[in-house]
N, CA, C and O atoms as a Maestro MAE file, in Angstrom:
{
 s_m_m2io_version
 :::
 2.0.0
}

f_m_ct {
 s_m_title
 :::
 protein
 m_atom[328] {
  # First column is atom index #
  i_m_mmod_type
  r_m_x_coord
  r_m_y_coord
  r_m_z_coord
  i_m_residue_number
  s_m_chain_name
  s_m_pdb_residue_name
  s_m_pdb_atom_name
  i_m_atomic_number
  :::
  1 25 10.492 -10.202 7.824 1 A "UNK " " N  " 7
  2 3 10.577 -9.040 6.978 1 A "UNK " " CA " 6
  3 2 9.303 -8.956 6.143 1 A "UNK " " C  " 6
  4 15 8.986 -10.027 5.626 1 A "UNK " " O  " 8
  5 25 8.328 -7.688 5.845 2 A "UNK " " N  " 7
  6 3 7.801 -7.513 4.915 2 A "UNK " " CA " 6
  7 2 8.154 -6.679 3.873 2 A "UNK " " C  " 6
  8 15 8.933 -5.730 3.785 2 A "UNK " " O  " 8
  9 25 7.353 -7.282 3.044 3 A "UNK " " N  " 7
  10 3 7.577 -6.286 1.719 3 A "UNK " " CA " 6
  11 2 6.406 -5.875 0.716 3 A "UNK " " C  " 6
  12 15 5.987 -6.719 -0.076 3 A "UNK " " O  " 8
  13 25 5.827 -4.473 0.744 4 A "UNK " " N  " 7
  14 3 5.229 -4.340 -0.527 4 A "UNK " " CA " 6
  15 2 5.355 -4.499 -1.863 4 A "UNK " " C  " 6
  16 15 6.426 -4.185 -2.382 4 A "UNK " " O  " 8
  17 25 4.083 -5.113 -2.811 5 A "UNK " " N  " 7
  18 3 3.922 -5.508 -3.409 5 A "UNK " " CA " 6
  19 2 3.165 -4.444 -4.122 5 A "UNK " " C  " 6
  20 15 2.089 -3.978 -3.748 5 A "UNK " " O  " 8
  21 25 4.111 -3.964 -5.633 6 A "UNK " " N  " 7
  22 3 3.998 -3.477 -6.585 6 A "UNK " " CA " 6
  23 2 2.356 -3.575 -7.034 6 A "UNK " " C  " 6
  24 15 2.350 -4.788 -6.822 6 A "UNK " " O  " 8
  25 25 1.124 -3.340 -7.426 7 A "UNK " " N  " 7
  26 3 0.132 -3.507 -8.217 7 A "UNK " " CA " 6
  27 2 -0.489 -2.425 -9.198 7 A "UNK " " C  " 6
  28 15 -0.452 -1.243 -8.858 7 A "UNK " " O  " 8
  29 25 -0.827 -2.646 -9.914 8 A "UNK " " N  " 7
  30 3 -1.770 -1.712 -10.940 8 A "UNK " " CA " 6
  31 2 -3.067 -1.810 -10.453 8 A "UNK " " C  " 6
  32 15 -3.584 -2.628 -9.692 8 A "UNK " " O  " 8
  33 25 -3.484 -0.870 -11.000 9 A "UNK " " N  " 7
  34 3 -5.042 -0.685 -10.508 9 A "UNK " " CA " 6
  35 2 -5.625 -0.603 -11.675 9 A "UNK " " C  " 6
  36 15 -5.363 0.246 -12.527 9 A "UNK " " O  " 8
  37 25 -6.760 -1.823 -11.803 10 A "UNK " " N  " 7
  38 3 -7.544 -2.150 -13.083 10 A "UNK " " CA " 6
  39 2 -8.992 -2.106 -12.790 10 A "UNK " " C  " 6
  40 15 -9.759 -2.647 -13.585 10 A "UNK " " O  " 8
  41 25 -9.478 -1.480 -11.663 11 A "UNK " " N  " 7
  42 3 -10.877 -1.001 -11.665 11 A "UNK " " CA " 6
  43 2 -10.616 -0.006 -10.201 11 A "UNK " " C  " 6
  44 15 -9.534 0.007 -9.616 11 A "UNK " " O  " 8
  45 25 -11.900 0.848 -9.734 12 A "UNK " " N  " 7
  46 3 -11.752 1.177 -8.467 12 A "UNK " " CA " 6
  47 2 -13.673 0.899 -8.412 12 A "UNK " " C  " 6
  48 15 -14.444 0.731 -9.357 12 A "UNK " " O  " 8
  49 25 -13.944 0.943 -6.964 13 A "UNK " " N  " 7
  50 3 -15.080 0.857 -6.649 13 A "UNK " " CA " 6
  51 2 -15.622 1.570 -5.470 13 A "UNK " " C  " 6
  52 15 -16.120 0.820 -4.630 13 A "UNK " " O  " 8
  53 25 -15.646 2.791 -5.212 14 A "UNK " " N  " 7
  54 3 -15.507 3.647 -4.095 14 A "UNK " " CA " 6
  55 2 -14.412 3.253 -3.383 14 A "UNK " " C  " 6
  56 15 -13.481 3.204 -4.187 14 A "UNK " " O  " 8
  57 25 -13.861 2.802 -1.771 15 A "UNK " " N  " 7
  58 3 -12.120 2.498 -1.213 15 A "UNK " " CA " 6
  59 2 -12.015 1.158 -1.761 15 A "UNK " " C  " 6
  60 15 -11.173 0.434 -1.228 15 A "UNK " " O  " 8
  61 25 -12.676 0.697 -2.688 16 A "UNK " " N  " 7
  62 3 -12.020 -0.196 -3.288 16 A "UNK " " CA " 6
  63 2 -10.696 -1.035 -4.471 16 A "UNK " " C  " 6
  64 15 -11.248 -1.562 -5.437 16 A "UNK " " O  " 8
  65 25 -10.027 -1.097 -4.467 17 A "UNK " " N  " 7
  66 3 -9.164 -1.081 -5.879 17 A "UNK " " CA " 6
  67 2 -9.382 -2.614 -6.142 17 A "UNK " " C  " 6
  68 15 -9.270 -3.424 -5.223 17 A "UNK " " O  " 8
  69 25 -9.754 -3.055 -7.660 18 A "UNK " " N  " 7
  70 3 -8.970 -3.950 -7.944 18 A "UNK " " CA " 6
  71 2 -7.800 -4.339 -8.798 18 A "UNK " " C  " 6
  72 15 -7.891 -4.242 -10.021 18 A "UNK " " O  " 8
  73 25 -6.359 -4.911 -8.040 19 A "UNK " " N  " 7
  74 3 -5.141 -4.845 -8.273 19 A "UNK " " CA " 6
  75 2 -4.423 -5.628 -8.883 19 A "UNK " " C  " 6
  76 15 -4.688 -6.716 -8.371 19 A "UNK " " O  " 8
  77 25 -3.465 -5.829 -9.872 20 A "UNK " " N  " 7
  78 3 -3.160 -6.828 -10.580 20 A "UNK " " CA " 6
  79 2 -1.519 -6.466 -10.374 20 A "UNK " " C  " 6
  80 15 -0.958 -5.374 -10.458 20 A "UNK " " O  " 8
  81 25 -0.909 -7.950 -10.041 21 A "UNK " " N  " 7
  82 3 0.554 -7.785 -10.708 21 A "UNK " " CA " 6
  83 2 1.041 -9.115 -11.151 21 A "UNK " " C  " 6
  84 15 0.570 -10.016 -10.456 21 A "UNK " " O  " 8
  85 25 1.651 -9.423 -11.870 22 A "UNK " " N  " 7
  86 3 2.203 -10.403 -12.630 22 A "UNK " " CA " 6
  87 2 1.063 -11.581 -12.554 22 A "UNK " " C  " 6
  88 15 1.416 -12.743 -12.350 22 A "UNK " " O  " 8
  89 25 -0.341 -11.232 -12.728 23 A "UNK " " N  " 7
  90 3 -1.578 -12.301 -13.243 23 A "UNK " " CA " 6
  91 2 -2.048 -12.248 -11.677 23 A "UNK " " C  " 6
  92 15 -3.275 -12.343 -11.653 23 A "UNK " " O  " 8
  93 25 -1.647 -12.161 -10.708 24 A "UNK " " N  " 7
  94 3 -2.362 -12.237 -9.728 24 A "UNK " " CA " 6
  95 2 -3.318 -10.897 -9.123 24 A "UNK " " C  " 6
  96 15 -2.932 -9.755 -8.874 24 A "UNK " " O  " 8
  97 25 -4.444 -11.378 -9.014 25 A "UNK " " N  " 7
  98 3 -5.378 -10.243 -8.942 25 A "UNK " " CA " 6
  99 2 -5.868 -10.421 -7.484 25 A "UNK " " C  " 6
  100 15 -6.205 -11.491 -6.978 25 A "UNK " " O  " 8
  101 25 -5.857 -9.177 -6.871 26 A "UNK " " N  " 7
  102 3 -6.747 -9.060 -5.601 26 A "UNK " " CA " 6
  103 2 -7.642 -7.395 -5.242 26 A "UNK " " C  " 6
  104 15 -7.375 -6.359 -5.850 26 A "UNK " " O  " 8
  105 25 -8.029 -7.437 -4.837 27 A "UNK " " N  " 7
  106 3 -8.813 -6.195 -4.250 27 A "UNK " " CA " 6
  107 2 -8.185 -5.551 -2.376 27 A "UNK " " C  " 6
  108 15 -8.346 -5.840 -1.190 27 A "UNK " " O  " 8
  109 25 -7.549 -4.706 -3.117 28 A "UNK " " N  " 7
  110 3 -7.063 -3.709 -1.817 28 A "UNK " " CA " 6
  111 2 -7.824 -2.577 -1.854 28 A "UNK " " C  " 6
  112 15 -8.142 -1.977 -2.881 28 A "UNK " " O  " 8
  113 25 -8.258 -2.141 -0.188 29 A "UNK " " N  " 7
  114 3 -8.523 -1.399 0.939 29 A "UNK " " CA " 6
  115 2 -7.930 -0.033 0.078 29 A "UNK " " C  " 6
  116 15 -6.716 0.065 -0.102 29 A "UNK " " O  " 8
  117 25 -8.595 0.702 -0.286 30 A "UNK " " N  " 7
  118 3 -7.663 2.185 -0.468 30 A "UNK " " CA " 6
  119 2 -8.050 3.610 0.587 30 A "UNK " " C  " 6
  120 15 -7.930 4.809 0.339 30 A "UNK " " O  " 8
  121 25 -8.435 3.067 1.543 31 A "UNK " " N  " 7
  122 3 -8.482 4.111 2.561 31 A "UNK " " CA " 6
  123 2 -7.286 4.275 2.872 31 A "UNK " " C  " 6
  124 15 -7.401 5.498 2.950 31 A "UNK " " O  " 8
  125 25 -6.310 4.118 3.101 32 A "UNK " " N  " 7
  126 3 -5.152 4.579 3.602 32 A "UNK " " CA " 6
  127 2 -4.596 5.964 2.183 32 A "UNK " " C  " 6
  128 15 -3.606 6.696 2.216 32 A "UNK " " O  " 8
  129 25 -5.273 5.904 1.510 33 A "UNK " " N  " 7
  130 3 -4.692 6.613 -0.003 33 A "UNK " " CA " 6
  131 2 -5.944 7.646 -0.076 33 A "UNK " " C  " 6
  132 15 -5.736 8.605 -0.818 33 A "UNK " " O  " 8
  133 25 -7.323 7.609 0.628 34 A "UNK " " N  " 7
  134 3 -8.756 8.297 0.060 34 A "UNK " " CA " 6
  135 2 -8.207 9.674 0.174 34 A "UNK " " C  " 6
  136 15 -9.242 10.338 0.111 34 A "UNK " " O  " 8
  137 25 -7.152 10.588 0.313 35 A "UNK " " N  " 7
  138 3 -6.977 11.753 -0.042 35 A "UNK " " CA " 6
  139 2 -5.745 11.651 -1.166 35 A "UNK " " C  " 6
  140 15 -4.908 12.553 -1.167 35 A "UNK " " O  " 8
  141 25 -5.650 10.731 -1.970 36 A "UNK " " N  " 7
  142 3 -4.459 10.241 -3.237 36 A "UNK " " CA " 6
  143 2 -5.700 10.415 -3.990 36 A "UNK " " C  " 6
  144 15 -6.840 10.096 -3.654 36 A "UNK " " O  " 8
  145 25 -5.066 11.281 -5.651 37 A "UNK " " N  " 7
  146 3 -5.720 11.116 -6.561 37 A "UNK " " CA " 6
  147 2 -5.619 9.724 -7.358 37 A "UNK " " C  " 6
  148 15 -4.547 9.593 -7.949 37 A "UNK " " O  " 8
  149 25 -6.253 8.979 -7.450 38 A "UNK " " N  " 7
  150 3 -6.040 7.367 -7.993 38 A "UNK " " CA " 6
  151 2 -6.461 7.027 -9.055 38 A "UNK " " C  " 6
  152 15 -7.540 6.614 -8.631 38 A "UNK " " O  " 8
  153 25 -6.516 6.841 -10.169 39 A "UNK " " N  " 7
  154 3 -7.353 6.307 -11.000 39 A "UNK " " CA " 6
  155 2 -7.101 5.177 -11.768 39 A "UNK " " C  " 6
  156 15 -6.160 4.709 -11.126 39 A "UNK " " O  " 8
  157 25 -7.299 4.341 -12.777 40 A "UNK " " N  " 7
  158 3 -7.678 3.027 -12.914 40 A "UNK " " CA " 6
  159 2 -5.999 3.402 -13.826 40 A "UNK " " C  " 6
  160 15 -5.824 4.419 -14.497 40 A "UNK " " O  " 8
  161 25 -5.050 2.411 -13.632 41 A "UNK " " N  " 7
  162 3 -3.770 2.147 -14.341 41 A "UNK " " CA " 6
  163 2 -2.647 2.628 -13.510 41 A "UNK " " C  " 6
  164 15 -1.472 2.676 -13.876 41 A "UNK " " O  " 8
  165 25 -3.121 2.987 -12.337 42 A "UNK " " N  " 7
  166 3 -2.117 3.910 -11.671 42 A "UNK " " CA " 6
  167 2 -1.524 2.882 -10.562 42 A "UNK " " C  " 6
  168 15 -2.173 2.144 -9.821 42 A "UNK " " O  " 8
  169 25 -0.038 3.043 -10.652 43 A "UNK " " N  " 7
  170 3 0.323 2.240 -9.267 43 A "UNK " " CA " 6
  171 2 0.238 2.148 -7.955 43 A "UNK " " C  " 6
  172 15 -0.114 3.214 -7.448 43 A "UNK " " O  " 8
  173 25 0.441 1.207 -7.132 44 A "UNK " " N  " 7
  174 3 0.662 1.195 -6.121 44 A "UNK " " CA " 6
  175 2 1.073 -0.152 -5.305 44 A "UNK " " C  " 6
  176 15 1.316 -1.249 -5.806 44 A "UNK " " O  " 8
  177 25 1.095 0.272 -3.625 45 A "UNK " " N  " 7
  178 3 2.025 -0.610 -3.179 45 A "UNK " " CA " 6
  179 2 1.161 -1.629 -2.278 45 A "UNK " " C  " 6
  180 15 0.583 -1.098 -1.330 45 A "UNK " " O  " 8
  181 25 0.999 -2.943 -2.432 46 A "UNK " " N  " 7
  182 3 0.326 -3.508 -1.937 46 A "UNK " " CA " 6
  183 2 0.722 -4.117 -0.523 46 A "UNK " " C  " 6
  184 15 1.634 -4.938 -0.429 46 A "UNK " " O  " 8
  185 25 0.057 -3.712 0.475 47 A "UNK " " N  " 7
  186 3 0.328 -4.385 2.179 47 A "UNK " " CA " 6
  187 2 -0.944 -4.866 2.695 47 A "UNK " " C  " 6
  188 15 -1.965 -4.179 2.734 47 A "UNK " " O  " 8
  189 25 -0.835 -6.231 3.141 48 A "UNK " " N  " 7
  190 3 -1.731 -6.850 4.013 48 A "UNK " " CA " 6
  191 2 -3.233 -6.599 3.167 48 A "UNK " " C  " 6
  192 15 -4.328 -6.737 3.714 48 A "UNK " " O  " 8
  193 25 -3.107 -6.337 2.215 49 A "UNK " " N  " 7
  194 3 -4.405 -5.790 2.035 49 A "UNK " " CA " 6
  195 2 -5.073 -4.525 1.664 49 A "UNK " " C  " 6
  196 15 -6.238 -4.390 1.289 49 A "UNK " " O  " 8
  197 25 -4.138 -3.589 1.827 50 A "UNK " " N  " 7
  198 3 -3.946 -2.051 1.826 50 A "UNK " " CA " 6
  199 2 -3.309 -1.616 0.848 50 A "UNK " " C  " 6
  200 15 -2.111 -1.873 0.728 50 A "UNK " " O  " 8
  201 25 -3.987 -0.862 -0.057 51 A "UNK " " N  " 7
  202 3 -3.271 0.154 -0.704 51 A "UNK " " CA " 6
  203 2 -2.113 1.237 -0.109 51 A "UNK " " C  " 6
  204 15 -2.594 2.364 0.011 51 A "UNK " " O  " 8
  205 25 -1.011 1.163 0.200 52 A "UNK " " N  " 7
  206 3 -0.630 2.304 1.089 52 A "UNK " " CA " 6
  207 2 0.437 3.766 1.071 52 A "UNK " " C  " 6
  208 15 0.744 4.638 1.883 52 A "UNK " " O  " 8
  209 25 0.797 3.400 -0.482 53 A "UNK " " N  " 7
  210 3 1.131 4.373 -1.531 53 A "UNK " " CA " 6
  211 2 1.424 4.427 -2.889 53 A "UNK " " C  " 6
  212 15 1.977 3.496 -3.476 53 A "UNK " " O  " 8
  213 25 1.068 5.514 -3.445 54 A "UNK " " N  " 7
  214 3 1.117 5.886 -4.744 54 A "UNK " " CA " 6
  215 2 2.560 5.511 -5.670 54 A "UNK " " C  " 6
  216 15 3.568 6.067 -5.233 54 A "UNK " " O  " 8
  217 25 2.703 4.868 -6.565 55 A "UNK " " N  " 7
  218 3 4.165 5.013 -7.376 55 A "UNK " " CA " 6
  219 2 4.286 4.974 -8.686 55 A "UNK " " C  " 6
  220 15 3.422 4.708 -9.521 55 A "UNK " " O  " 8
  221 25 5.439 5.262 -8.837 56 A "UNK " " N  " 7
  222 3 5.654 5.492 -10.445 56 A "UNK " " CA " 6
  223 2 5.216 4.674 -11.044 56 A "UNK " " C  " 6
  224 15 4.369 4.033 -10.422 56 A "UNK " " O  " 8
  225 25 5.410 4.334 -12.108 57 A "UNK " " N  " 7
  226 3 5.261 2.678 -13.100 57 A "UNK " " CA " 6
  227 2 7.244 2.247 -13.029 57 A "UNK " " C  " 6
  228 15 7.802 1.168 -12.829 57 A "UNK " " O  " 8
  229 25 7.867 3.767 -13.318 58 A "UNK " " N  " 7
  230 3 9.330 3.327 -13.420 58 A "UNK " " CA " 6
  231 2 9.514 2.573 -12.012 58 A "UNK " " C  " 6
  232 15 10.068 1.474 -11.999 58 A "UNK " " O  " 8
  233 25 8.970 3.265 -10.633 59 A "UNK " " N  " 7
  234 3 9.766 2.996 -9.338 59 A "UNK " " CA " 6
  235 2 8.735 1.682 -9.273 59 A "UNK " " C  " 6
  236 15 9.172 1.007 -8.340 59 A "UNK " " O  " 8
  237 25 7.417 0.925 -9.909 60 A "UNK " " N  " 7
  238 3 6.645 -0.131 -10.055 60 A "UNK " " CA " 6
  239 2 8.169 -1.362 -10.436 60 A "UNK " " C  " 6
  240 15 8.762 -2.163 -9.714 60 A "UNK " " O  " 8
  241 25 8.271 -1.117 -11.346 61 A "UNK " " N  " 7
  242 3 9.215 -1.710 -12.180 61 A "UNK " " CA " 6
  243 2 10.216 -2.168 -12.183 61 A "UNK " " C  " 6
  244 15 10.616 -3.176 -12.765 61 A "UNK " " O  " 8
  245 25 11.066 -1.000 -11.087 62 A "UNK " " N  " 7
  246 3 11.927 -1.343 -10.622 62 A "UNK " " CA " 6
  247 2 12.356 -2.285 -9.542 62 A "UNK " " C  " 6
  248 15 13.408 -2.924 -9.513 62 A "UNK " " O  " 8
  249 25 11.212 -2.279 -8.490 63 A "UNK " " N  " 7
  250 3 10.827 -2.810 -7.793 63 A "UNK " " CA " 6
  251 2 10.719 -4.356 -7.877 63 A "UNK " " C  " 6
  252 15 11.148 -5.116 -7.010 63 A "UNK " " O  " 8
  253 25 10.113 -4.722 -8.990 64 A "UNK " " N  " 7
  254 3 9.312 -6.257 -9.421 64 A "UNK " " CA " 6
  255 2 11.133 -6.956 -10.211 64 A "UNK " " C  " 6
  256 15 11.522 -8.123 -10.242 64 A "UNK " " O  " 8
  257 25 11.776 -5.810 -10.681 65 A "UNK " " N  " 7
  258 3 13.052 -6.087 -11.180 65 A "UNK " " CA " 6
  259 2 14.108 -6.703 -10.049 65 A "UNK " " C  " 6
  260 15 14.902 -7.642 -10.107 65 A "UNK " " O  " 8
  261 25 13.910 -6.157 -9.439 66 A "UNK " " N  " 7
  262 3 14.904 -6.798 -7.875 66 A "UNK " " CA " 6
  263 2 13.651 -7.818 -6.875 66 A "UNK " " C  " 6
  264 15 14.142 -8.586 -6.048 66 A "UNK " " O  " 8
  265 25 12.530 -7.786 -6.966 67 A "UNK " " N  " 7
  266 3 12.232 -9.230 -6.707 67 A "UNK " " CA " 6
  267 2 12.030 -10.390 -7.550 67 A "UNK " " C  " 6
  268 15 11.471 -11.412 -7.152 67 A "UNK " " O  " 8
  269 25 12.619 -10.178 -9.049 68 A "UNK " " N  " 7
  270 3 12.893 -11.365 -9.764 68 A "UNK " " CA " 6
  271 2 13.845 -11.696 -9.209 68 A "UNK " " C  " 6
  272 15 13.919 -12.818 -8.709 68 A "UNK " " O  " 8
  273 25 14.972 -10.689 -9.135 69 A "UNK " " N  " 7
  274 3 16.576 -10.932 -9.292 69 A "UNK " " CA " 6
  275 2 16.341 -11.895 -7.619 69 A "UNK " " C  " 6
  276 15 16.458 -13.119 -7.567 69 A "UNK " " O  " 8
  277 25 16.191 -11.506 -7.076 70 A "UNK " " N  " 7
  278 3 15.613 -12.316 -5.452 70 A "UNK " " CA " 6
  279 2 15.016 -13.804 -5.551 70 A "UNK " " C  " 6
  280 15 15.575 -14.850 -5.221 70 A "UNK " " O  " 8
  281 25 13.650 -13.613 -6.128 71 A "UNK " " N  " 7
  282 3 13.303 -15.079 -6.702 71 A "UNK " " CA " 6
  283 2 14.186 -16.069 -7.545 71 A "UNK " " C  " 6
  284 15 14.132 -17.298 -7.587 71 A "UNK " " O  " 8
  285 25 14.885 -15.331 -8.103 72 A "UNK " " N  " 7
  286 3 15.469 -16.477 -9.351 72 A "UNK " " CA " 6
  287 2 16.967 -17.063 -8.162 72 A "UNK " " C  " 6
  288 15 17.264 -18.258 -8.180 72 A "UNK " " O  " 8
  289 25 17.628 -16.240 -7.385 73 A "UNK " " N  " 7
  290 3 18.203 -16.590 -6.767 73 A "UNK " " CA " 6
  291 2 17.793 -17.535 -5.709 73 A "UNK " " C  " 6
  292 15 18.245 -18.680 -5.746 73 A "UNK " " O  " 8
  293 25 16.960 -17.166 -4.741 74 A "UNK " " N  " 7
  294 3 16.397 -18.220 -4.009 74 A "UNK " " CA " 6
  295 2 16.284 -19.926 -4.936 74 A "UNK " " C  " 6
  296 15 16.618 -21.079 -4.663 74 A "UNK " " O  " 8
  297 25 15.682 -19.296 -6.004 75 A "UNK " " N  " 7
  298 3 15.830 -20.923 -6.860 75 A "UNK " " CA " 6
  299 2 17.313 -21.664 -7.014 75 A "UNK " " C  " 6
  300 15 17.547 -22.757 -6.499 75 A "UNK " " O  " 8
  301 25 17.935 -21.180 -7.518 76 A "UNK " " N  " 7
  302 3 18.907 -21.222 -7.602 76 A "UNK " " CA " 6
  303 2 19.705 -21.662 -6.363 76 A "UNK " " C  " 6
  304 15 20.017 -22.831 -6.586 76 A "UNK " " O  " 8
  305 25 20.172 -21.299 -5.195 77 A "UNK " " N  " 7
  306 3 19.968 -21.467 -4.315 77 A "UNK " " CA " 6
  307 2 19.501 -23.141 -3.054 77 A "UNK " " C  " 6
  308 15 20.012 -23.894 -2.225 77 A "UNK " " O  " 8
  309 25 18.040 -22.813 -3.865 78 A "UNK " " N  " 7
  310 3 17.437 -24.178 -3.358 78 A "UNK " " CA " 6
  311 2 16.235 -24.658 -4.406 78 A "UNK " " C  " 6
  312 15 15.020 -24.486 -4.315 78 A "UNK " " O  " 8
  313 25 16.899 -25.218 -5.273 79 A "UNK " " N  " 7
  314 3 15.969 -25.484 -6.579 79 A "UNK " " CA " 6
  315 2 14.690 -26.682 -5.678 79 A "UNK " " C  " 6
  316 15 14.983 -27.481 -4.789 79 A "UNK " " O  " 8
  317 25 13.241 -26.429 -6.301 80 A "UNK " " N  " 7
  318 3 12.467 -27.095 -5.930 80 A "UNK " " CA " 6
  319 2 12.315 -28.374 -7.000 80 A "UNK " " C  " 6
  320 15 12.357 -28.440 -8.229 80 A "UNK " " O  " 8
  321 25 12.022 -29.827 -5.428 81 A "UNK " " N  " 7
  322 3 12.092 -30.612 -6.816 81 A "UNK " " CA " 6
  323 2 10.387 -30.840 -6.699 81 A "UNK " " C  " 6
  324 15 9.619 -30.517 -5.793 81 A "UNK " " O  " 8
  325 25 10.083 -31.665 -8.246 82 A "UNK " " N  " 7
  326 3 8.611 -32.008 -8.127 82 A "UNK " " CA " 6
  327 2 8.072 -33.444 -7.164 82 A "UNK " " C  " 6
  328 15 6.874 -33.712 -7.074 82 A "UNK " " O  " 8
  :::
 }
 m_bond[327] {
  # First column is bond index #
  i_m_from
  i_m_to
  i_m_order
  :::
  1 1 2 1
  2 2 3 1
  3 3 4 2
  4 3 5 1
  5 5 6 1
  6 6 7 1
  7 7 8 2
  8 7 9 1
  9 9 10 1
  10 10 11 1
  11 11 12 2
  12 11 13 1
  13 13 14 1
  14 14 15 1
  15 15 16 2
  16 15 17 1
  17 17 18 1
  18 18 19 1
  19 19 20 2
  20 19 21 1
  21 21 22 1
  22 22 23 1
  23 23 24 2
  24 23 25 1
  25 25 26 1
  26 26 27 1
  27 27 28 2
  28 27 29 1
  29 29 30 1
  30 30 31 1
  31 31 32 2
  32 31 33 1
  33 33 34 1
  34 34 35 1
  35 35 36 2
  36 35 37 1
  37 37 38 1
  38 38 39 1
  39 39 40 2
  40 39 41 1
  41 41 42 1
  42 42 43 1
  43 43 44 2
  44 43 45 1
  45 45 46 1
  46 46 47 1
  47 47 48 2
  48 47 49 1
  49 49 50 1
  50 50 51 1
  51 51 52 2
  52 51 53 1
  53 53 54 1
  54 54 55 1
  55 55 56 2
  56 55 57 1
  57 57 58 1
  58 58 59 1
  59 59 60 2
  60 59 61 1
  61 61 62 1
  62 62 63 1
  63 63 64 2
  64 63 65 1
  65 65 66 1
  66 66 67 1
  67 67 68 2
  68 67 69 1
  69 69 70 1
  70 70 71 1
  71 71 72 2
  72 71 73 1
  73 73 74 1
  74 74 75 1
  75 75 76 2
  76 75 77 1
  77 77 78 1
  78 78 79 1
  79 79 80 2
  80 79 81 1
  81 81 82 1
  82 82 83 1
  83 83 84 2
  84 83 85 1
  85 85 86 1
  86 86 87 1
  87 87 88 2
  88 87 89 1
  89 89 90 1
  90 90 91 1
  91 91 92 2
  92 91 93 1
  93 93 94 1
  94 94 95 1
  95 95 96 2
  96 95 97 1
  97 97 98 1
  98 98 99 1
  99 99 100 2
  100 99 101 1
  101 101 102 1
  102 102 103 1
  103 103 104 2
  104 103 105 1
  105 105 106 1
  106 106 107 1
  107 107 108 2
  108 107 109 1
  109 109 110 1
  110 110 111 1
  111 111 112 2
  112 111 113 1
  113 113 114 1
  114 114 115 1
  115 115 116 2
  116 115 117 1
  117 117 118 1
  118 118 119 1
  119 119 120 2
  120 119 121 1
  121 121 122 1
  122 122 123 1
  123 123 124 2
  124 123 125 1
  125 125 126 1
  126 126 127 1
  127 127 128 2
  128 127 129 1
  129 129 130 1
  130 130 131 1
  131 131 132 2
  132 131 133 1
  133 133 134 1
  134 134 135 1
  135 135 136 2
  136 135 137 1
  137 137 138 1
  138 138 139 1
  139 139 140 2
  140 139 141 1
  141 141 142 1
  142 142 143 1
  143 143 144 2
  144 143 145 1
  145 145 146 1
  146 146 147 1
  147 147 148 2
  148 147 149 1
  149 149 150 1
  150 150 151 1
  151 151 152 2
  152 151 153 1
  153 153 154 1
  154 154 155 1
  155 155 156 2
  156 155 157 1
  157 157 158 1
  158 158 159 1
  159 159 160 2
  160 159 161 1
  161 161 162 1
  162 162 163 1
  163 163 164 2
  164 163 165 1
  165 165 166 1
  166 166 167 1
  167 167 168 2
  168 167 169 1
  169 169 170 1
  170 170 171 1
  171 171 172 2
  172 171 173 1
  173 173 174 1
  174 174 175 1
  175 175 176 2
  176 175 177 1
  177 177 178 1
  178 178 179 1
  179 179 180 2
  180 179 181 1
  181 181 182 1
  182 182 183 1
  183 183 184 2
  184 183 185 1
  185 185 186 1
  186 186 187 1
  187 187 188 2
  188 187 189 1
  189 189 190 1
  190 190 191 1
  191 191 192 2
  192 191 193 1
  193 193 194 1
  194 194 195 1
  195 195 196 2
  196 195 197 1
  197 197 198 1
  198 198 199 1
  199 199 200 2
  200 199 201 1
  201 201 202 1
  202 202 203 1
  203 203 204 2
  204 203 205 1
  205 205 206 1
  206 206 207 1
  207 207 208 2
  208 207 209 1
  209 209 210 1
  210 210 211 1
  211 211 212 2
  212 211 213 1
  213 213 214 1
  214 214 215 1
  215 215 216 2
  216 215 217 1
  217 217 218 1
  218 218 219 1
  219 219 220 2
  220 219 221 1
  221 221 222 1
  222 222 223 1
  223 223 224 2
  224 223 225 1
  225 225 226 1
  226 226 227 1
  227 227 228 2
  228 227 229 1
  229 229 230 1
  230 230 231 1
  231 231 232 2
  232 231 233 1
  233 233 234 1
  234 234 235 1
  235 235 236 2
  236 235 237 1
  237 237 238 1
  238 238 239 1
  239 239 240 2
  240 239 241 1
  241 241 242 1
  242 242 243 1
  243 243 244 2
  244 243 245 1
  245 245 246 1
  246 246 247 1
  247 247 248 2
  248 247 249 1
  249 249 250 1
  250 250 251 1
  251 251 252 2
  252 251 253 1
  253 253 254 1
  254 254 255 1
  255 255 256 2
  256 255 257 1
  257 257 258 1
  258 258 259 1
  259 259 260 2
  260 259 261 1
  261 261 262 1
  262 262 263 1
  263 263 264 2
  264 263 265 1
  265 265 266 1
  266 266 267 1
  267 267 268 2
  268 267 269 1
  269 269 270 1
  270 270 271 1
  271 271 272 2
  272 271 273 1
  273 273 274 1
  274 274 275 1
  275 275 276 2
  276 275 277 1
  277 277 278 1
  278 278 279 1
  279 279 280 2
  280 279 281 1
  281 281 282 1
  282 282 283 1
  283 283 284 2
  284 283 285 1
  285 285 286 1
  286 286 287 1
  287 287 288 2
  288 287 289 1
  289 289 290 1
  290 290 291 1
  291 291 292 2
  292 291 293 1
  293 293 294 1
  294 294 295 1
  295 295 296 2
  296 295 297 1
  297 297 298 1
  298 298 299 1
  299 299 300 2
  300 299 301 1
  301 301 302 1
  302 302 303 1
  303 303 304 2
  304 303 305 1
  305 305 306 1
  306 306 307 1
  307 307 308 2
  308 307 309 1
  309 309 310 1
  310 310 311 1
  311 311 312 2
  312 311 313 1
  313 313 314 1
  314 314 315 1
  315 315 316 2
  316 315 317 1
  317 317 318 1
  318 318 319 1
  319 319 320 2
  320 319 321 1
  321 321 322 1
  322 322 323 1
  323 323 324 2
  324 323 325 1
  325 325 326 1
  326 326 327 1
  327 327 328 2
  :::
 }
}
């Protein structure tokens, strides 16, 4: 299964974005979006590398809200030991 990954956009650089979500920063591909108006704070959905659509901050949010609820279960689940 995949799943996109929520990011903000905290710079752009021609199809470049660079993307932040919960401290992890990377730089996604925004050609798949170069006819999306984009600008620096605006969401989106991170794949493979690709920017590949535009979203709310609410539907951002919501999103990162049900892959806590996911993560904390998996722990739970199968707690890691050190």
């Amino acid at each position: 299964m995949c799943l996109g990954i929520p990011m903000q956009i905290r710079a752009i650089d021609g199809l470049v974005a660079r993307c932040e979500a919960k401290g992890v920063v990377r730089d996604l591909s925004l050609l798949m979006l170069e006819h999306e108006s984009l600008a620096v704070g605006d969401f989106v959905v991170a794949h493979l590398g690709h920017a590949t659509e535009k979203i709310t901050p609410e539907r951002a949010a919501e999103a990162w809200a049900l892959y806590d609820e996911i993560l904390a279960a998996e722990v739970q689940i199968s707690p890691r030991h050190p």
